[in-house]
Each structure stands twice: as structure tokens, then as C-alpha cells.
C-alpha positions as CSV (number, residue, x, y, z in Angstrom):
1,X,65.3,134.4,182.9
2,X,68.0,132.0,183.4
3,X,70.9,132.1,185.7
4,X,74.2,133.5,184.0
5,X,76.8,130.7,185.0
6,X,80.1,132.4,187.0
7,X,83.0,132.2,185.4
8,X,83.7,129.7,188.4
9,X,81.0,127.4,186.8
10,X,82.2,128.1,183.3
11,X,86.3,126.8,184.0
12,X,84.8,123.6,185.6
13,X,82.3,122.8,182.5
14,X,85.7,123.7,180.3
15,X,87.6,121.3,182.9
16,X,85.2,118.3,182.0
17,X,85.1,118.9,178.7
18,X,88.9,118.9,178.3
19,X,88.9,116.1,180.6
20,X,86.8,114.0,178.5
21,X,88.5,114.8,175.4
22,X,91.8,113.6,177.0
23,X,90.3,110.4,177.9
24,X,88.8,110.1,174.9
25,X,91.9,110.5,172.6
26,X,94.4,108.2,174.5
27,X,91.9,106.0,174.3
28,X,91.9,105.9,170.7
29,X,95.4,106.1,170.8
30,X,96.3,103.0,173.0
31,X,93.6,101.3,170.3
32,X,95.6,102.3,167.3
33,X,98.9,101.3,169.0
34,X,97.4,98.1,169.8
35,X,94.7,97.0,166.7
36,X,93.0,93.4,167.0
37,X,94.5,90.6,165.7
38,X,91.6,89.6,163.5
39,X,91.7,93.6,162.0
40,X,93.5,92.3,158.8
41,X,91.4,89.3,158.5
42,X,87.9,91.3,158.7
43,X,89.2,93.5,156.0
44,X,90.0,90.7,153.7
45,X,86.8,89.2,154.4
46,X,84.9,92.5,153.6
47,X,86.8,92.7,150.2
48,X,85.7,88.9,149.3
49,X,82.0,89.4,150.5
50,X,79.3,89.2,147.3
51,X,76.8,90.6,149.4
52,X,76.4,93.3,151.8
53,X,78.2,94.1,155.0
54,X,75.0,94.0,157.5
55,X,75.4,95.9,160.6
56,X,73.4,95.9,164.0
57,X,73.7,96.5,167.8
58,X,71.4,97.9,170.2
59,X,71.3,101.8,172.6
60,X,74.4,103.4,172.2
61,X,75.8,100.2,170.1
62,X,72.8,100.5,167.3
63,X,73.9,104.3,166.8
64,X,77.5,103.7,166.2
65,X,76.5,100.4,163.8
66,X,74.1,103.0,161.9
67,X,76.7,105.2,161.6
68,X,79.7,102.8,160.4
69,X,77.1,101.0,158.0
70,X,76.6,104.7,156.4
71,X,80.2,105.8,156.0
72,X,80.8,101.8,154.4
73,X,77.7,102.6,152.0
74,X,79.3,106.0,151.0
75,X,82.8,104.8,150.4
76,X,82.3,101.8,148.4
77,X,81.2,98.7,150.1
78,X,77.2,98.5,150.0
79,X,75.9,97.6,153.5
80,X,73.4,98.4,155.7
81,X,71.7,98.6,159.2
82,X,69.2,96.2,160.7
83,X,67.4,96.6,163.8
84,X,67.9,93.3,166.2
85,X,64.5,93.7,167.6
86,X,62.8,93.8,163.9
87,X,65.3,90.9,163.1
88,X,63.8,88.7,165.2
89,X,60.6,89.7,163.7
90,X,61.0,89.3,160.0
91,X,64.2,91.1,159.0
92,X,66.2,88.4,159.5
93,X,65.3,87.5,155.7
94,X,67.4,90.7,154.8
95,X,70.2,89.2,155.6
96,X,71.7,86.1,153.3
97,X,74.1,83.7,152.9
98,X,76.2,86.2,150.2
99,X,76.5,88.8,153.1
100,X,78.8,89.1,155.9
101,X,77.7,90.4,159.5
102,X,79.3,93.0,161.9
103,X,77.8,92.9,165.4
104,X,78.3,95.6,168.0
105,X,77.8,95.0,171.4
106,X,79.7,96.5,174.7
107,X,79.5,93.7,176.9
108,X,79.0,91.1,174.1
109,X,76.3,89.7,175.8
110,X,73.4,91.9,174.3
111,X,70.4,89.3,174.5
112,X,68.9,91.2,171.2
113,X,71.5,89.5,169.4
114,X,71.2,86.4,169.5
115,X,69.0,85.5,166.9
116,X,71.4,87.6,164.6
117,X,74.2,85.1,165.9
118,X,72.4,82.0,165.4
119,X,71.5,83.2,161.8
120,X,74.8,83.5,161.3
121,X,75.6,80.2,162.4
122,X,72.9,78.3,160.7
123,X,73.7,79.8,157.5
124,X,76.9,79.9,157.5
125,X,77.1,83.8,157.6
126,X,80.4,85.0,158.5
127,X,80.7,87.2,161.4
128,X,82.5,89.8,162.8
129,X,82.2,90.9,166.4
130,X,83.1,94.4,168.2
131,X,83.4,94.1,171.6
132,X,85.6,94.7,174.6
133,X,84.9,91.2,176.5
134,X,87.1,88.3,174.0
135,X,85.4,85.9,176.2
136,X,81.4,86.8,175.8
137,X,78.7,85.3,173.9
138,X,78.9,87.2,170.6
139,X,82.8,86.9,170.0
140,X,83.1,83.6,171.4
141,X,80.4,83.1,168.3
142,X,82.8,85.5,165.8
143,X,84.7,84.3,162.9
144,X,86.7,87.5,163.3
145,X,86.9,89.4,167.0
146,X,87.3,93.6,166.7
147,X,88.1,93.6,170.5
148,X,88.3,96.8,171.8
149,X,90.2,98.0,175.1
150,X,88.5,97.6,178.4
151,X,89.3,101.0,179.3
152,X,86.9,103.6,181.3
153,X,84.8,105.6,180.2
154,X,84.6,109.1,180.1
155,X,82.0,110.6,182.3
156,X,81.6,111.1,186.1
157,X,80.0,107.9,186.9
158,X,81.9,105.7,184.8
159,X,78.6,103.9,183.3
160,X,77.7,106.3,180.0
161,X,79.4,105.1,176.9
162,X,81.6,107.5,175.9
163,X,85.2,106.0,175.5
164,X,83.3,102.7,174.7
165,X,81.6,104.2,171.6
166,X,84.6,106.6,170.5
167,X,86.6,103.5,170.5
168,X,83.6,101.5,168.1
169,X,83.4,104.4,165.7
170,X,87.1,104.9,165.8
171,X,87.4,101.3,164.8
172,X,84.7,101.7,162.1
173,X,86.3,104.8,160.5
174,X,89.3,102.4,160.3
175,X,87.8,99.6,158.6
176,X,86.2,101.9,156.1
177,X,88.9,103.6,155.5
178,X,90.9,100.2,155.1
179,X,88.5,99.0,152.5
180,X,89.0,102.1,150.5
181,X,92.5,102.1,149.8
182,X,92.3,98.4,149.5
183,X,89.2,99.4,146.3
184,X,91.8,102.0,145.5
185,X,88.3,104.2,146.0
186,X,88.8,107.1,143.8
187,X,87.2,111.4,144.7
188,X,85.4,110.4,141.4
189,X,83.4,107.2,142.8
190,X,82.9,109.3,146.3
191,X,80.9,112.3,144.4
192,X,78.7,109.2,143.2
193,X,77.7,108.5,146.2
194,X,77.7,112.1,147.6
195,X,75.9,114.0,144.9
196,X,74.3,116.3,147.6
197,X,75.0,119.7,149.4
198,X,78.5,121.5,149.7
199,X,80.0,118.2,149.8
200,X,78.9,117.0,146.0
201,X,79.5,120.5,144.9
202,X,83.3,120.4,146.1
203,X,83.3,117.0,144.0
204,X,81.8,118.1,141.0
205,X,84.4,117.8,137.7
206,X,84.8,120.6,135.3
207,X,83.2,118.8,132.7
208,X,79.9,118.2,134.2
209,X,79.1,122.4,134.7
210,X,81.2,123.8,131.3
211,X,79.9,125.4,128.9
212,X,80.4,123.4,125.4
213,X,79.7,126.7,123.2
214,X,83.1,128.3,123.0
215,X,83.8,131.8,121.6
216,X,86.8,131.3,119.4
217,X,88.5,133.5,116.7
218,X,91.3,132.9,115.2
219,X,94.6,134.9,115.1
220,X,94.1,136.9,112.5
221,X,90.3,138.0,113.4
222,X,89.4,141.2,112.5
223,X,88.2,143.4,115.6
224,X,84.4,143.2,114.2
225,X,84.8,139.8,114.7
226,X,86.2,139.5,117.9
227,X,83.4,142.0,119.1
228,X,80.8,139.5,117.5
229,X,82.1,136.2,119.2
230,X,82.2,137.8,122.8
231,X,78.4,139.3,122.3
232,X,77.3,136.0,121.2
233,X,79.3,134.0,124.1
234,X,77.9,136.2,126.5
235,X,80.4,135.1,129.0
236,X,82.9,138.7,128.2
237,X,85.8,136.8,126.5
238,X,86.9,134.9,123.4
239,X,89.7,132.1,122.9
240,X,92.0,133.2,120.2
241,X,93.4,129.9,118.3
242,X,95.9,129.4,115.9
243,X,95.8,127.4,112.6
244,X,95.4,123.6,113.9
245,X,92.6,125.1,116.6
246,X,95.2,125.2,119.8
247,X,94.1,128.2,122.5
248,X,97.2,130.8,122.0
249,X,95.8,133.3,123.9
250,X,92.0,135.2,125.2
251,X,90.5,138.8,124.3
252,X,88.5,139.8,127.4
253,X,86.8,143.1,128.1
254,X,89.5,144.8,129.9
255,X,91.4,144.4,126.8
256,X,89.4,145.7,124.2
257,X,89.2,149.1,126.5
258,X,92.9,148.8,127.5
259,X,93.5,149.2,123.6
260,X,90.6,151.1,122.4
261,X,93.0,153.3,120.3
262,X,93.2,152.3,116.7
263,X,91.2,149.3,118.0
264,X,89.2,148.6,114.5
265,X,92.7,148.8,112.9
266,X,94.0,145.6,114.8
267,X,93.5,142.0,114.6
268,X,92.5,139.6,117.3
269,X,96.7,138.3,118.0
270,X,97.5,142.4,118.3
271,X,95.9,142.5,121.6
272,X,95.5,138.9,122.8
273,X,96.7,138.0,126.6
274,X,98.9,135.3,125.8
275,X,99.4,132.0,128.1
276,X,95.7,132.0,129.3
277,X,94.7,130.1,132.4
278,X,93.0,126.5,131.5
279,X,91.8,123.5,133.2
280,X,90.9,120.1,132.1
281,X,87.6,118.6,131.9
282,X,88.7,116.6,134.9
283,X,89.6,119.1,136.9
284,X,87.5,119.1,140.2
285,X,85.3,122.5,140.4
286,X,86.8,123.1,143.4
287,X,90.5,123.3,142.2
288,X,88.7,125.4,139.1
289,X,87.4,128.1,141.6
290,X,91.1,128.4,143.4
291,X,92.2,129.1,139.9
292,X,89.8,131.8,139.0
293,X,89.9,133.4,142.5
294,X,93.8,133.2,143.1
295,X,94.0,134.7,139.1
296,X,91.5,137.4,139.7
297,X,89.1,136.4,136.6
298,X,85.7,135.4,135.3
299,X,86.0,132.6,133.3
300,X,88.7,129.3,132.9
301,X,89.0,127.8,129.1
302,X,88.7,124.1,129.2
303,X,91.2,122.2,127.1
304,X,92.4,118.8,125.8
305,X,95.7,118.6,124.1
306,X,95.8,122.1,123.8
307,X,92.4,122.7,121.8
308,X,89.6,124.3,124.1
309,X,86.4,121.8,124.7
310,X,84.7,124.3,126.8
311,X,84.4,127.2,129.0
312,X,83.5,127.6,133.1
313,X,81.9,130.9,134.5
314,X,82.8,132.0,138.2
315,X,79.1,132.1,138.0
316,X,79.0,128.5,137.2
317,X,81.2,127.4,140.0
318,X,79.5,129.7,142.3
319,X,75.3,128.3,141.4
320,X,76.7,124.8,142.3
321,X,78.1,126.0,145.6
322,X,81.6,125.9,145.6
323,X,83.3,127.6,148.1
């Protein structure tokens, strides 16, 4: 059975942890008060590129370039990650003159990048270097240098990379983030890219999970009627519309029993509730759900220009995973 830490060992692991942390943020914070010269330039050249942004480094390096060349994929500028070893072995042939290349490297002398470099060079590839040493092999060979502060990093020893990587992912996030404003890159075009899990559900639109069936009487519908329509919906409620087919008010459940006397006697405007909730088919699910929760009902109308296109279900919003 293993040793339960003291409480002694416990506020010294929270001591490092904080510690790092600290080191870690004004790190990034002397970075952002101090961004590289070329940061404008790399952007503009990432905007101009036909082909892809292709991304490498190696260790520690190689994860953060994976990572960066993911979040550029999923937020609008198509790139990708190639192994330096596997470069120098055949995959340099994924990368052409159309593309544009962003090497990471610590030192800036990592010798598994040099063929990458001398791609570059030969075709005339343009290339951005990230790196904390201006004067080493890779940025002296960069059309545009991402140096990063020479700061230390964040463990005991002063040799993991910790702030060295925070500062290259940090730098990344910016460039990504950068390109995305620049593309004016929409919630629409991110759910394209992100049609998976809790994130694609909290992206989803209205339109793509209404129902197009609507249960709709008009004003003046006798009760039999109204009955009829919400059976046949299935979904407990019926739009009530008026002459040129705008949504005036619903007829739920709850309001057939709230008036059950004389019911048969009344027409569907008699017990209406007026000024129903509604969306528009644009409307992201999410936002939808808020609605339905914060209003403490079922189902939303979907409208255009008054008239209702459709209908969402709490059950609808809830199969797709909103939360």
C-alpha cells in the first residue's frame, strides 16, 4: 500500500506547482509585451500561402509543432505536421513550392533539420523559424524569425522544457488566432471542422436538428382541431397563426387542462399563450437550450420573418449533447 504523503509533502508539491505556474505565466507575459519583429510579417505570409503551412521540430519541439499545426488545420488554414527524420527519408516530397514552412527548434541548431532547411532554400520555400537563439542555424536560414525569450525554464534543474515550450505554444495560439480574425473565421466554419463530441454539439445551428413538420392551426380553429394537430405533431404543442401564416401565439398541454371548462366551446385564439418563445434557423443549439431551460419549456418554434419553418424538442437538443 502506498505511503500517504504528510501534509508537509503535500504544501511543498503545491509550492512547485505554484512556482512553476508563476514562471510559466510571466514568461508568457514578458513574450506578449515584447512579440518578434517578424510576427506581422509571418502572418501576412501565412494569409498569401497557396499551399499548406508545414510544421516540424523534434522531442519536446515536434509536440508543440503537432499541436500548433492541429489548432491551424481546425481554424482555417490547412497545414500539417511532418516528421524531420521521415523527411529526410521520403517526406520531404510533401512539402512544395506552394507551401510555406514553420520550424521549431530550442537551440536552433537541431541537426534533424537541416534537410528541411535546405529544402527550403533550394525550392524557394519560405520559412519561418521559432527559436530563442536569433543567431543559430535555423533563423539565420529564416525568411521570418519567431524568437522567443531566453528565459529559464521552469523545473528544478533548469534543463526540462517547460517555459521554453509554454512560450512556443503560446506563440502558436497567437498566430492561429491572428490568422483567424485576419479570415474573419466565423463559429459556422469552426463546427466544419469540429463536427465531433460536446464541442460540435455546442456548434450545431437550429436548422440542422428542427423538426420541418409543424403543428399549426389557425386562429379560429375549433378545439377538435387543435386536439388533432398536437396528437399528430407528437411534440405536445401547436403554433396558432393568423391569416398571412405569422406565429401569434402556441396551445400546449398545460393549457388545454388549464381551460378544460367549456373547452369544446372555444376556438384555438380563446386560449392561445400569446408572444411565444422562437429562434431562428441560425440560432446555435446551444443558445436554443438556454432559451428552453431559462423559459421552463419543451419545445422552441423556428421562425423566419415571422412565419414558423420548424420546430426544436428539448429532446432534440439534449440527443445531440448540448449541455
Amino acid at each position: 500500500m502506498a505511503d500517504i504523503p504528510s501534509k508537509l509533502t503535500l504544501a511543498a508539491h503545491e509550492r512547485a506547482a505554484a512556482r512553476v505556474l508563476r514562471v510559466e505565466g510571466e514568461a508568457l507575459l514578458t513574450l506578449a509585451g515584447a512579440l518578434p519583429a517578424d510576427f506581422a510579417g509571418a502572418v501576412a505570409a501565412l494569409l498569401e500561402v497557396r499551399g499548406r503551412a508545414v510544421l516540424s521540430g523534434i522531442g519536446k519541439s515536434g509536440h508543440v509543432a503537432r499541436k500548433i499545426a492541429a489548432t491551424l488545420a481546425s481554424t482555417g488554414t490547412p497545414s500539417l505536421f511532418v516528421h524531420p527524420a521521415e523527411a529526410s527519408h521520403g517526406d520531404l516530397g510533401m512539402v512544395t513550392p506552394d507551401d510555406i514552412c514553420i520550424l521549431l527548434s530550442n537551440s536552433g541548431e537541431t541537426s534533424e533539420l537541416r534537410d528541411l532547411i535546405a529544402h527550403c532554400a533550394r525550392f524557394d520555400i519560405p520559412l519561418i523559424g521559432l527559436s530563442r537563439d536569433p543567431a543559430s542555424t535555423l533563423m539565420r536560414a529564416a525568411e521570418y524569425k519567431l524568437t522567443i525569450p531566453d528565459l529559464p525554464e521552469a523545473c528544478a534543474i533548469g534543463m526540462a522544457p517547460t517555459t521554453s515550450t509554454t512560450l512556443m505554444m503560446g506563440l502558436g495560439d497567437a498566430l492561429a488566432v491572428a490568422l483567424m480574425e485576419a479570415r474573419r473565421f466565423e463559429a459556422e466554419q469552426f463546427r466544419t471542422y469540429h463536427p465531433g463530441g460536446k464541442l460540435g454539439a455546442q456548434l450545431t445551428l437550429v436548422r440542422q436538428v428542427m423538426h420541418d413538420a409543424v403543428p399549426l392551426v389557425p386562429l379560429d380553429a375549433p378545439m377538435q382541431d387543435v386536439v388533432q394537430a398536437m396528437t399528430a405533431g407528437g411534440f405536445g404543442i401547436t403554433g396558432v397563426v393568423d391569416a398571412e401564416g405569422r406565429l401569434t401565439g402556441v396551445v400546449t398541454d398545460g393549457d388545454l387542462r388549464r381551460n378544460i371548462v367549456g373547452l369544446l366551446d372555444r376556438v384555438a385564439g380563446d386560449i392561445a399563450s400569446r408572444r411565444p418563445k422562437t429562434v431562428a434557423p441560425q440560432t446555435l443549439a446551444a443558445e436554443a437550450l438556454a432559451i428552453v431551460n431559462g423559459s421552463k419549456i419543451s419545445a422552441l418554434f423556428v421562425c423566419e420573418d415571422g412565419r414558423p419553418v420548424g420546430l426544436v424538442h428539448l429532446h432534440d437538443l439534449l440527443r445531440i449533447g448540448v449541455m
